[in-house]
C-alpha positions in Angstrom: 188.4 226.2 65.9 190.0 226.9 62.0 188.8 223.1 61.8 185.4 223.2 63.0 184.3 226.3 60.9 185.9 224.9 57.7 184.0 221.8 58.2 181.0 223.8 59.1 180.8 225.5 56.3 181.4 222.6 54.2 178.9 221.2 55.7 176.2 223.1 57.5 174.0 220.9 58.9 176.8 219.3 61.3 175.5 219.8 64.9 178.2 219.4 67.5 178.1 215.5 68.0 178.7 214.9 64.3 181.3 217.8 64.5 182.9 215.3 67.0 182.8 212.4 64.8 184.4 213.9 62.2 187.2 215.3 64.2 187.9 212.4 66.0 187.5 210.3 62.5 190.8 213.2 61.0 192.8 212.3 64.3 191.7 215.1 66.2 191.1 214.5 70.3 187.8 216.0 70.4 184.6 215.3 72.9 181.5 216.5 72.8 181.6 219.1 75.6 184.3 220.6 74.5 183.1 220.4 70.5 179.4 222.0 71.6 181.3 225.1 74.0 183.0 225.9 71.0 180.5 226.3 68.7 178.3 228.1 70.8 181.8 230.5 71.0 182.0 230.7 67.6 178.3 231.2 67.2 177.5 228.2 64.7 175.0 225.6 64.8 173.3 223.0 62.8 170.9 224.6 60.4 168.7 222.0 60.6 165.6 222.4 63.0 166.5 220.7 67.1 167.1 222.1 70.1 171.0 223.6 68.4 169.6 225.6 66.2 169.5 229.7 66.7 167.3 230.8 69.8 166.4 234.8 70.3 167.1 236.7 73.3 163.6 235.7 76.0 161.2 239.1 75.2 162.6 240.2 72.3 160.2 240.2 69.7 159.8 237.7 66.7 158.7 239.1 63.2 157.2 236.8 60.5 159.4 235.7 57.6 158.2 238.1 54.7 159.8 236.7 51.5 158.7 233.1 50.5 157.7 232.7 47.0 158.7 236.2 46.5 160.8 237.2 43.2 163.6 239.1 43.6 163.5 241.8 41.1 165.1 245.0 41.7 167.8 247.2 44.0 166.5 247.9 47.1 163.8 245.5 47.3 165.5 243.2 50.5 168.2 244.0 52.4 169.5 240.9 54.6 172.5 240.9 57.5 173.8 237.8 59.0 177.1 237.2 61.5 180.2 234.6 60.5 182.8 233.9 62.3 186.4 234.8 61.2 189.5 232.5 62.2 193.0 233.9 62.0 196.1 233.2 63.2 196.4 234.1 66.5 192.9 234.4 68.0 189.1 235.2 66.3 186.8 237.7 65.0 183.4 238.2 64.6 182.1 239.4 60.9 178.7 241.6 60.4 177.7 242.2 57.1 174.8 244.1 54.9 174.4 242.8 51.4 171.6 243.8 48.4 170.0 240.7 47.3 169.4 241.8 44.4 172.7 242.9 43.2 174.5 241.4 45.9 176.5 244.5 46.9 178.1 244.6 50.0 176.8 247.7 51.6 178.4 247.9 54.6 180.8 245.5 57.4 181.8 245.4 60.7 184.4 243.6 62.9 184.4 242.7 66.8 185.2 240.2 68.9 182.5 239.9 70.6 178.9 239.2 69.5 177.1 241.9 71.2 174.9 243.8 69.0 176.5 246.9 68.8 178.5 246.2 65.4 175.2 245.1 64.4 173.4 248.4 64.4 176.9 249.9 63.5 176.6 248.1 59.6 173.2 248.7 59.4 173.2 252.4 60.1 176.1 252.3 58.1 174.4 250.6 55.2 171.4 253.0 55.9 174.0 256.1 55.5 174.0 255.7 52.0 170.5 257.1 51.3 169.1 254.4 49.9 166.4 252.9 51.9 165.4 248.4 51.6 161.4 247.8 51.2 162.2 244.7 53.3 165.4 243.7 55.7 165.6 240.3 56.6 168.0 238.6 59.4 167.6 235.5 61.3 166.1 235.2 64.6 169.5 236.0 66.7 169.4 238.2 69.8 171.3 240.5 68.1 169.1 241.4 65.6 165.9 240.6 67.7 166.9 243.7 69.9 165.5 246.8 70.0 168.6 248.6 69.5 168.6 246.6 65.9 165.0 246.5 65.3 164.0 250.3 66.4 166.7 251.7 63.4 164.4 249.4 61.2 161.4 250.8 62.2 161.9 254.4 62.4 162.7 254.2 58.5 159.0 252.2 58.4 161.3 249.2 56.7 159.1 245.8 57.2 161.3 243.5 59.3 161.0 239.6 57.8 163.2 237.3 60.1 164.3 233.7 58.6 161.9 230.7 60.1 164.2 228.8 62.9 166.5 226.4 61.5 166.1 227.7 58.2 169.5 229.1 56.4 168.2 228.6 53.2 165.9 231.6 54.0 169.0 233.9 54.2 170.6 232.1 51.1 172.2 235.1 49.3 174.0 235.9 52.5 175.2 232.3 53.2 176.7 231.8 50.0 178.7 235.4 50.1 180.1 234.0 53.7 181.3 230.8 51.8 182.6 232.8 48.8 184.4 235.1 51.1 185.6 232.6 53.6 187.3 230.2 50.5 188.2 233.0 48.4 190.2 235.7 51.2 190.0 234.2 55.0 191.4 230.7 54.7 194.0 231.3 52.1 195.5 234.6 53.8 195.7 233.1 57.2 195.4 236.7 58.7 197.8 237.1 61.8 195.7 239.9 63.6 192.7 242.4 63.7 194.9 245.1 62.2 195.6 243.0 59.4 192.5 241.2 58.9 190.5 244.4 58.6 192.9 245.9 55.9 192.2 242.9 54.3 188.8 242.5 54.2 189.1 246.0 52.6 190.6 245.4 49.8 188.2 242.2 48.9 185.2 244.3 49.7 186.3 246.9 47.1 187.1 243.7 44.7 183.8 241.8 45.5 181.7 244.9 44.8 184.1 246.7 42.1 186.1 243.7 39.7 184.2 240.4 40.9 181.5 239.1 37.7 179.0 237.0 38.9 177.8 234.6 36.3 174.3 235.3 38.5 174.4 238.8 37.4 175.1 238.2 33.8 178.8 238.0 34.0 178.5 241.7 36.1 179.6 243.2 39.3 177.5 243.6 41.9 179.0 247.6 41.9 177.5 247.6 38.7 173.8 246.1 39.1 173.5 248.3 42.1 174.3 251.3 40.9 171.9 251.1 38.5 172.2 248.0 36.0 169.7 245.5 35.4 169.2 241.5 35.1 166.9 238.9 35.7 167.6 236.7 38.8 
């Protein structure tokens, strides 16, 4: 699973039979059954529009996406949250997290291992805990943040739900490039052992991310820094 979810994020728009391919082409046995069930465990799929790509809940309802063409100028202005799954050594985890597009602060995280929506709601009350309150929160169209458990904290701080168009990552871009940064910079290289571990670990990166990490997008700045009340042009 360490394989598919390096290659996936590598390359994104693998669905499960080029997934297949491209194990089979490194030496791995692989089929397609078994390549598609564990993607669908690991909660991955081609970004790319086709009948793999991210399906909500049947009833739950489906807001428009808010932000195309917008410009992205201040703190506050979008919110976004997106699930990633987390490889370690000895088993997986499931990764929730809030970030400011803006400054691209992590405001809050969550682990499980399982993707119910709980942890979900748990970061984004978390985030909300803070007292600072988005104009607009964006997500993708995934049951977990389709549900009214999700949706109803949104709405009873009159915050406009925008949810990505189907097939679309690029819609949720700041997000998808902090799970790449994260995954290349901490999860692969530390090989975490456990759940124990990994959270103490994500910890400490979150506090570096935020805190010590410059950003040549933020004018060589921290996130910590632009959030908390810098400014620069994106």
């Amino acid at each position: 699973m360490r394989l598919i979810d390096e290659q996936y994020m590598r390359h994104p728009e693998f669905g499960y039979p080029r997934m297949t391919d491209w194990l089979r082409d490194e030496g791995h046995e692989a089929n397609h059954k078994r390549v598609a069930r564990l993607m669908r465990r690991m909660g991955i799929q081609a970004i790319t529009p086709g009948p793999h790509t991210s399906k909500p809940a049947p009833g739950h309802k489906i807001y428009p996406y808010l932000l195309r063409g917008v410009d992205i100028e201040r703190v506050g202005q979008v919110w976004s949250t997106d699930i990633t799954y987390i490889p370690m050594r000895h088993g997986f985890m499931y990764l929730s997290a809030v970030i400011d597009w803006y400054s691209r602060y992590v405001l809050a995280w969550e682990l499980s291992n399982t993707l119910e929506s709980l942890f979900c709601v748990a970061a984004l009350e978390r985030a909300l805990s803070q007292g600072m309150v988005p104009e607009v929160f964006n997500t993708d169209q995934g049951s977990q943040f389709t549900s009214e458990a999700f949706t109803s904290v949104l709405l009873g701080k009159e915050i406009a739900i925008s949810m990505d168009g189907r097939g679309r990552a690029l819609d949720n871009v700041f997000i998808e490039r902090f799970w790449w940064t994260l995954k290349y910079e901490e999860i692969y290289p530390k090989d975490y052992a456990d759940g124990r571990s990994l959270h103490h670990g994500l910890g400490n990166y979150f506090g570096y991310y935020n805190h010590e990490r410059k950003h040549s997008a933020l004018d060589k700045r921290t996130p910590g820094e632009v959030f908390l009340g810098g400014s620069v042009k994106i």
